[in-house]
Backbone as a printed PyTorch tensor [residue, N CA C, xyz], in Angstrom:
tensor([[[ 39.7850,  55.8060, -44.7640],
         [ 39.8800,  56.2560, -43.3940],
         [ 40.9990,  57.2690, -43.2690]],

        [[ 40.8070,  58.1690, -42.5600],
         [ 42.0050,  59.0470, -42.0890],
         [ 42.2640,  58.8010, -40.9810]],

        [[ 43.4830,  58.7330, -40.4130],
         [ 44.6190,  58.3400, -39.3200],
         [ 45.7280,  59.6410, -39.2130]],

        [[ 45.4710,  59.7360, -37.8050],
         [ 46.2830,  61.0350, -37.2220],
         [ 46.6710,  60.2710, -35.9080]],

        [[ 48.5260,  60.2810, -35.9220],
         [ 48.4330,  59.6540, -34.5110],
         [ 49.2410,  61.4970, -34.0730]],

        [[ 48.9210,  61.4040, -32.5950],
         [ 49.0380,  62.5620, -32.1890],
         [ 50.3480,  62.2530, -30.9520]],

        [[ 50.8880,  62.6940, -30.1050],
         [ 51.8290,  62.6340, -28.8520],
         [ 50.8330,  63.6040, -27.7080]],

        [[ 51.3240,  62.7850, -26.9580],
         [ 50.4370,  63.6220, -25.9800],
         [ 51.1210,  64.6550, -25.2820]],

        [[ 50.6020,  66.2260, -24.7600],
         [ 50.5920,  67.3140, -24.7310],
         [ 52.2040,  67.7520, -24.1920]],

        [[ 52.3740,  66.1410, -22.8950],
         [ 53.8890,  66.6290, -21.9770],
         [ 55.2500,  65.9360, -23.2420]],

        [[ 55.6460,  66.6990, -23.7330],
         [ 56.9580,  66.2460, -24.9950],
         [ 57.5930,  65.4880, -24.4590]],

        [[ 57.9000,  65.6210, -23.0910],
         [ 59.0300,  65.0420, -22.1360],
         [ 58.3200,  63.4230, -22.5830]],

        [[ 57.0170,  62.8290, -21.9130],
         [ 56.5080,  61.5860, -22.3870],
         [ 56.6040,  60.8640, -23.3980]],

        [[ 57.0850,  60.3080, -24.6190],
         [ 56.7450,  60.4090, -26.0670],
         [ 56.3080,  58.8430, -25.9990]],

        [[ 56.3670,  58.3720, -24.8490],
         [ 55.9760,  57.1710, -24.8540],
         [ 53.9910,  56.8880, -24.9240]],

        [[ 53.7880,  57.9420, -24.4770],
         [ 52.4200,  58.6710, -24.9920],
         [ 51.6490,  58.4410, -26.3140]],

        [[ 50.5640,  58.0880, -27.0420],
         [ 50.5720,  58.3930, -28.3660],
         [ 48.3490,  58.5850, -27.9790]],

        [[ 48.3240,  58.9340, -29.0380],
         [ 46.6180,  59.1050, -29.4480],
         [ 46.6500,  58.7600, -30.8650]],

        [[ 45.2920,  57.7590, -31.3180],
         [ 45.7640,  57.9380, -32.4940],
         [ 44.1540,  58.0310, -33.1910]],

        [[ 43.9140,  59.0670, -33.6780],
         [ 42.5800,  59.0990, -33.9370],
         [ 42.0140,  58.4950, -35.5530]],

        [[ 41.4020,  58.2200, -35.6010],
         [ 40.6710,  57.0570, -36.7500],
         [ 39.0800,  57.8650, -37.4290]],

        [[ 39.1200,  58.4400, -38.3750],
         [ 38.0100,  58.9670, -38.7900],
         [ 37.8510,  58.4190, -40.2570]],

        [[ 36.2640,  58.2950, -40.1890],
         [ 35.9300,  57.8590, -41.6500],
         [ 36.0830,  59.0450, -42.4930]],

        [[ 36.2060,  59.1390, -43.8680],
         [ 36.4750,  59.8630, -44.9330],
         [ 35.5210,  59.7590, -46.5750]],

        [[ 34.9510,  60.4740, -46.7390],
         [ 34.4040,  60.0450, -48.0280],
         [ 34.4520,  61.2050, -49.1760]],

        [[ 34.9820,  60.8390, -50.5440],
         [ 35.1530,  61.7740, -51.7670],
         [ 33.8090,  61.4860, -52.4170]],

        [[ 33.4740,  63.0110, -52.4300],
         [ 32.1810,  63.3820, -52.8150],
         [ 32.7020,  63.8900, -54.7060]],

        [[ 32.0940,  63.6990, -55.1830],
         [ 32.0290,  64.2120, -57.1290],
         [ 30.8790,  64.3870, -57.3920]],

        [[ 31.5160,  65.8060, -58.1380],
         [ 30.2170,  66.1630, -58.8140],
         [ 30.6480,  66.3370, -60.5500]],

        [[ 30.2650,  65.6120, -61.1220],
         [ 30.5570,  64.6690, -62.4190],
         [ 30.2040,  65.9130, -63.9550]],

        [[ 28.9560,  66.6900, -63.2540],
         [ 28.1100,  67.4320, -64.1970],
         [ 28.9920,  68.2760, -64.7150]],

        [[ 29.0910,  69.0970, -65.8110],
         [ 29.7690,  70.1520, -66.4700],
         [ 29.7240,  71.4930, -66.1230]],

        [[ 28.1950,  71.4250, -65.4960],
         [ 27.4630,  72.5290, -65.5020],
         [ 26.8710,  73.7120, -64.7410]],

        [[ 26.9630,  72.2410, -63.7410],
         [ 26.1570,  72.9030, -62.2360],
         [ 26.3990,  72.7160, -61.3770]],

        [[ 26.5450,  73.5810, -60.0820],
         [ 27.0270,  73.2380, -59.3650],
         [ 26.4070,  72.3820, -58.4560]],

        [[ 26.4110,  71.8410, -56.8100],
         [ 25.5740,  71.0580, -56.1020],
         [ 25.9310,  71.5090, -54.6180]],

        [[ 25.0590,  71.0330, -53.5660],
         [ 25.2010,  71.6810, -52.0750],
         [ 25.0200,  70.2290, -51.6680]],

        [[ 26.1680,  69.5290, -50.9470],
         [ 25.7800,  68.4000, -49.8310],
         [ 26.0880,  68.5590, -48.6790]],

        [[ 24.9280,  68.2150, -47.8900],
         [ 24.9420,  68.3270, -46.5200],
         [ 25.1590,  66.6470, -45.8700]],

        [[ 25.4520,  66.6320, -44.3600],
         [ 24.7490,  65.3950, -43.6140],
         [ 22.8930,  65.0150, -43.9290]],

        [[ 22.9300,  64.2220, -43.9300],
         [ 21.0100,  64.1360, -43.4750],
         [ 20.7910,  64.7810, -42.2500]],

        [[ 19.7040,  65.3070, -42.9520],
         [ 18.8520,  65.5550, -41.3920],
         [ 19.6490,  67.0630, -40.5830]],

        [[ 20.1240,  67.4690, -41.2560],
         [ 21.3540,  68.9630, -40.7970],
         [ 20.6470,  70.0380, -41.3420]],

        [[ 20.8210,  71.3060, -40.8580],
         [ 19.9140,  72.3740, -41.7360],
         [ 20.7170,  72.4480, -42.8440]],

        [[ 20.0900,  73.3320, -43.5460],
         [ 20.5310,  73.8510, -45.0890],
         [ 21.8240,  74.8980, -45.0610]],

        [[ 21.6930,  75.2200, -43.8090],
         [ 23.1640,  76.4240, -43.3180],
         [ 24.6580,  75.4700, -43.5750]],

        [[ 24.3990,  74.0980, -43.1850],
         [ 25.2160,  73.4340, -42.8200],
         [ 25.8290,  72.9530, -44.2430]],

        [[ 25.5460,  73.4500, -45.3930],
         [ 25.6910,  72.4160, -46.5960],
         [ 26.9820,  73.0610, -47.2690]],

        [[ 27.8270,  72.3080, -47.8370],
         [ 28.8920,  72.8570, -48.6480],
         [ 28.2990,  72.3370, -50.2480]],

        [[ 29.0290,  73.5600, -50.7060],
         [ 28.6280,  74.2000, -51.8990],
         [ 29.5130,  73.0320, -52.7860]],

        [[ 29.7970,  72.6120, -53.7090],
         [ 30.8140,  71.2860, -54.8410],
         [ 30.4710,  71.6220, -56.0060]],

        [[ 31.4400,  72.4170, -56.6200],
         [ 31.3930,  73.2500, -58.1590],
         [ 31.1430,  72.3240, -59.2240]],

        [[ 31.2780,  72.4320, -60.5210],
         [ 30.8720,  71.2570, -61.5300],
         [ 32.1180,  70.8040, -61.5030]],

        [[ 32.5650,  69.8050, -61.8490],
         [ 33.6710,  68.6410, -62.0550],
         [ 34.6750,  68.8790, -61.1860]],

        [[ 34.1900,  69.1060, -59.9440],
         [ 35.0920,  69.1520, -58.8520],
         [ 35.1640,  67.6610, -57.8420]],

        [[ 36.0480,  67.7650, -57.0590],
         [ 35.2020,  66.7380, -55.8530],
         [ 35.6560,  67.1520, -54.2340]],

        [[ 35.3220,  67.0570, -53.3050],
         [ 36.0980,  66.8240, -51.6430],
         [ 35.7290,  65.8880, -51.0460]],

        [[ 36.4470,  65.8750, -49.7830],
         [ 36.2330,  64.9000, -49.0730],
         [ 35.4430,  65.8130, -48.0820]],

        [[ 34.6420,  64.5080, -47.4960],
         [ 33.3910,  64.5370, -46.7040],
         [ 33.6340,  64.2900, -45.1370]],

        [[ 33.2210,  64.9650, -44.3820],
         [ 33.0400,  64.2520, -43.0400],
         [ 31.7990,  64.6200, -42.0430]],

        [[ 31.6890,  63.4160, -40.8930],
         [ 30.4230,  63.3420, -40.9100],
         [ 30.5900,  64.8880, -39.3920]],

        [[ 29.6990,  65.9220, -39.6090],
         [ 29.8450,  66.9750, -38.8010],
         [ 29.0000,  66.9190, -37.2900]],

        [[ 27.9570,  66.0850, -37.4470],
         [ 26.6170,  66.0450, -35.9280],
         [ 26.6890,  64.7330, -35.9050]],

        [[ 27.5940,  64.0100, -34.5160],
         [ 27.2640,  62.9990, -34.3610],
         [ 26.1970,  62.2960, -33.8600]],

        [[ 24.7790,  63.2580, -33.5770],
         [ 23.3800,  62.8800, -33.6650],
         [ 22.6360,  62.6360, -34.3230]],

        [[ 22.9660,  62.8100, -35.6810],
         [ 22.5080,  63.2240, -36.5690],
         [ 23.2020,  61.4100, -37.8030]],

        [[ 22.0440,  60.9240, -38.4280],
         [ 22.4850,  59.8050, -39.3220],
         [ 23.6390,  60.1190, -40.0640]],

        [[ 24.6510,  58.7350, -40.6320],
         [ 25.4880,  58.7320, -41.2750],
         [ 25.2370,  58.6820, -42.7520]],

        [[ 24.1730,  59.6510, -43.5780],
         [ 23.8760,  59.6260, -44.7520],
         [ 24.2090,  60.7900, -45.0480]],

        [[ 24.0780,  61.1950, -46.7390],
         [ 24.0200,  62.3820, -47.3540],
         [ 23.0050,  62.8540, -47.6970]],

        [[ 22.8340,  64.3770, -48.3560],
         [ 21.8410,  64.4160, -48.9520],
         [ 22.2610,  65.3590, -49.8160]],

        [[ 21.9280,  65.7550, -51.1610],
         [ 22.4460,  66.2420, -52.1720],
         [ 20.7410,  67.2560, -52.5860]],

        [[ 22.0600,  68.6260, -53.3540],
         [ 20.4780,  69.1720, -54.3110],
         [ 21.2410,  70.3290, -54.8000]],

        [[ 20.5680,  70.2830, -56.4250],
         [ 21.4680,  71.4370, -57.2130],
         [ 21.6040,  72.8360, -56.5930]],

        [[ 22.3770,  73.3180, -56.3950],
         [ 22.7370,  75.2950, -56.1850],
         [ 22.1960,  75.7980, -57.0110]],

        [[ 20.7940,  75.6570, -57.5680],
         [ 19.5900,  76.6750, -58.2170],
         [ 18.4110,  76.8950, -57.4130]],

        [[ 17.8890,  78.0260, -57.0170],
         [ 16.5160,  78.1460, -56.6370],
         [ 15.4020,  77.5660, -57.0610]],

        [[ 14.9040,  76.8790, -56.2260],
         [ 13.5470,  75.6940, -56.5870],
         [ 13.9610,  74.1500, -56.4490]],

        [[ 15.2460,  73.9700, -56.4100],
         [ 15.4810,  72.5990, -56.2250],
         [ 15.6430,  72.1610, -54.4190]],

        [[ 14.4730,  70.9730, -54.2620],
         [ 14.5150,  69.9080, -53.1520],
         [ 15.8340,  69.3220, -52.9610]],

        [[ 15.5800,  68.8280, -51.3230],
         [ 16.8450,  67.8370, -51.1300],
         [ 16.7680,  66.7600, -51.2450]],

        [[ 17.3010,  65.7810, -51.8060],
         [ 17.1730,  64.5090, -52.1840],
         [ 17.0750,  63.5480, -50.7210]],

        [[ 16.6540,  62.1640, -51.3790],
         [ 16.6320,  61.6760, -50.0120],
         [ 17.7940,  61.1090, -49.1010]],

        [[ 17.7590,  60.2750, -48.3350],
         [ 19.0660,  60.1140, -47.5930],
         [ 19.7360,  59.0250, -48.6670]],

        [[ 21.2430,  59.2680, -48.8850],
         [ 22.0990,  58.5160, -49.4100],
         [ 23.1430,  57.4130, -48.2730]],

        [[ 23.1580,  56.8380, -48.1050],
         [ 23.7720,  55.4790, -47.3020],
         [ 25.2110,  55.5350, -48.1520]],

        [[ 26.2250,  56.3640, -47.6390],
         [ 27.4420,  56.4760, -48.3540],
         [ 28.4450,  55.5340, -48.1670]],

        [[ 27.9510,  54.1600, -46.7120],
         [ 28.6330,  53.2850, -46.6540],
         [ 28.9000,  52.3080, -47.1410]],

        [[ 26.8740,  52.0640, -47.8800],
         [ 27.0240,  50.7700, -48.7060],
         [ 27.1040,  50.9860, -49.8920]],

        [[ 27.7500,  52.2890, -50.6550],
         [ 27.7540,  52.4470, -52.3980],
         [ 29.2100,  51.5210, -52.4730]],

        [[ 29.1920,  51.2290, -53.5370],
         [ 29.8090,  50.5470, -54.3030],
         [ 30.1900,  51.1830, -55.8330]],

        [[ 31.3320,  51.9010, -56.3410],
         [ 31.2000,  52.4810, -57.4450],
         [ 30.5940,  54.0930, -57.7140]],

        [[ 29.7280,  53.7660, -58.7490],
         [ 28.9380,  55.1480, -58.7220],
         [ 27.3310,  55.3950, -58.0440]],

        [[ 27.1790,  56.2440, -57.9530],
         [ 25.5910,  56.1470, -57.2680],
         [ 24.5020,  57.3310, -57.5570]],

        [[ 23.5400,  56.9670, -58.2560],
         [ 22.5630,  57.7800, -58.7070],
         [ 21.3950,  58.2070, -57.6290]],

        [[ 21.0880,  59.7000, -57.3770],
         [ 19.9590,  59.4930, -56.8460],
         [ 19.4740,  60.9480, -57.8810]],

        [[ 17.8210,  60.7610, -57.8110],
         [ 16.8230,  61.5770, -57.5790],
         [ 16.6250,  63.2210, -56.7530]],

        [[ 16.7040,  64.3860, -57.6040],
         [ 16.0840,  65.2130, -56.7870],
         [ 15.1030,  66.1430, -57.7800]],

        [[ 14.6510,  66.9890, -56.8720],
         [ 13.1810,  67.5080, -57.3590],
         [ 13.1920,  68.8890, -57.3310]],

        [[ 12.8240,  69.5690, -58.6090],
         [ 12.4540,  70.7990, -59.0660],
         [ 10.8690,  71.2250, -58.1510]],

        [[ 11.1570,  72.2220, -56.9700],
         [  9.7780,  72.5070, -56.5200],
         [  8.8310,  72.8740, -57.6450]],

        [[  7.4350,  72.7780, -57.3720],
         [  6.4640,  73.0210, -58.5390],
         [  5.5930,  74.3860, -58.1890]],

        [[  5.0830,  75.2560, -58.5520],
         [  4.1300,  76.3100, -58.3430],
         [  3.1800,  75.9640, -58.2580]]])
């Protein structure tokens, strides 16, 4: 979780506080080779950040209309987006599936 407590705007107050609470998740991309694009589920493809080979960041969730999953797919032309990943209940490491479009 990330935690930001803030003071509120009048300095004079400090008896004031906000303290905002956001979930956080480190994304890896493990491969040597290639790079990868993860988005939210269900977000367009505009929305996706790019995660170089053996890099990692942290994640946050951007459309709060939009489900609390991922979705992953290599940075090569022809590759699908995988399906939704549930990043709350992994445990460890987590494998999914994606797909080379076909002609």
């Amino acid at each position: 979780l990330g935690v930001r407590v803030v003071t509120s705007g009048d300095v004079r107050d400090l008896s004031v506080r906000c303290v905002h609470v956001a979930p956080r998740y480190v994304v890896v991309n493990s491969m040597t080779d290639r790079s990868i694009l993860v988005k939210q589920a269900d977000s367009s493809s505009g929305t996706a950040l790019e995660l170089a080979p053996e890099r990692q960041m942290s994640f946050k969730w951007w459309q709060v209309d939009l489900p609390k999953m991922l979705q992953v797919r290599l940075h090569d032309a022809g590759w699908c987006w995988s399906g939704h990943l549930a990043v709350d209940r992994v445990v460890g490491d987590s494998v999914c599936q994606v797909f080379q479009e076909t002609e």
